[in-house]
N, C-alpha and C positions, 0 to 999 in steps of 0.2 A: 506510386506516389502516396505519402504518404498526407491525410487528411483526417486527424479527429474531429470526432465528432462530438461534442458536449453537449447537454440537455440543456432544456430554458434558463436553469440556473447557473449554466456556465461548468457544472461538474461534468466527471466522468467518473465511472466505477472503475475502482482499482482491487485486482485478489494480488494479495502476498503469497508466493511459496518459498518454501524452505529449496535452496539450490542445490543441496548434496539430495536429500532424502524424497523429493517430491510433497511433503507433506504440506496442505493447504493453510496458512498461519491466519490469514484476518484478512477481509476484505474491509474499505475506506472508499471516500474521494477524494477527486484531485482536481484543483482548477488549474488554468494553462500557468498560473504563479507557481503552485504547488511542484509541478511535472517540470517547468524551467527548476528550480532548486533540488529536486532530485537530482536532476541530469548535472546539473554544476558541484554538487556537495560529492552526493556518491551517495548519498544517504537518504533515505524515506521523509518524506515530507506532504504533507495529505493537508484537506480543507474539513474543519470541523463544522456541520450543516449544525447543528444548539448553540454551538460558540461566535459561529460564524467569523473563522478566524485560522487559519496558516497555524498546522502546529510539526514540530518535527518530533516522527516518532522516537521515542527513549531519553528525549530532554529530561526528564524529570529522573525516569526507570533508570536509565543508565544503559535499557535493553532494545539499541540501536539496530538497524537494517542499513548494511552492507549492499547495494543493488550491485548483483552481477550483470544482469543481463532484462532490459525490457521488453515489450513486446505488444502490440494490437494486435486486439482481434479480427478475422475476415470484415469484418461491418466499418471498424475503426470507432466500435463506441466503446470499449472496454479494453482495457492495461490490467496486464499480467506483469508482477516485478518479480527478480526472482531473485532472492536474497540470501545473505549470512544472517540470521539472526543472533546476534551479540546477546549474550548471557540464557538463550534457548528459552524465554518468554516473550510472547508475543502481545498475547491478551493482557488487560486490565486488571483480570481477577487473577493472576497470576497464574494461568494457564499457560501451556505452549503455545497452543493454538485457542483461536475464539473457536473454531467446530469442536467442540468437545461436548454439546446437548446433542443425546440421540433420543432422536423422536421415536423410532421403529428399528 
């Protein structure tokens, strides 16, 4: 049975992967508004903790998420989505992916 668990602020962590390739695109939150409008759109839609505010990813980029398929973790405190990234950026700085700073 399924039970999220969100933290005091109401979020949950969410990591994006790319559905064909496996590649890890961006982790976000999501509050139970956020997670309702994915599941009704089809589409990514995260809580911005600065903005403090509902925003759907690629409104502006045009570089939309496609959910194929979601998913909790054993715990049920973290969501794996796994997506078509529309126009293969993911990131801000117009990266594919936010992991692209290697530390080591």
């Amino acid at each position: 049975m399924l039970a999220l668990k969100y933290d005091a602020a109401g979020l949950i962590p969410a990591i994006v992967q790319d559905y064909q390739d496996g590649a890890v695109l961006m982790q976000a939150y999501m509050n139970a508004e956020a997670l309702q409008k994915t599941l009704a759109s089809g589409e990514t839609w995260f809580y911005s903790r600065s903005r403090q505010t509902l925003w759907h990813k690629g409104e502006t980029s045009g570089h939309i998420q496609k959910v194929k398929e979601i998913y909790a973790d054993c715990d049920q405190d973290c969501l794996l989505l796994k997506v078509e990234q529309v126009g293969n950026i993911a990131c801000h700085t117009g990266q594919r992916s936010c992991f692209y700073e290697r530390i080591k």
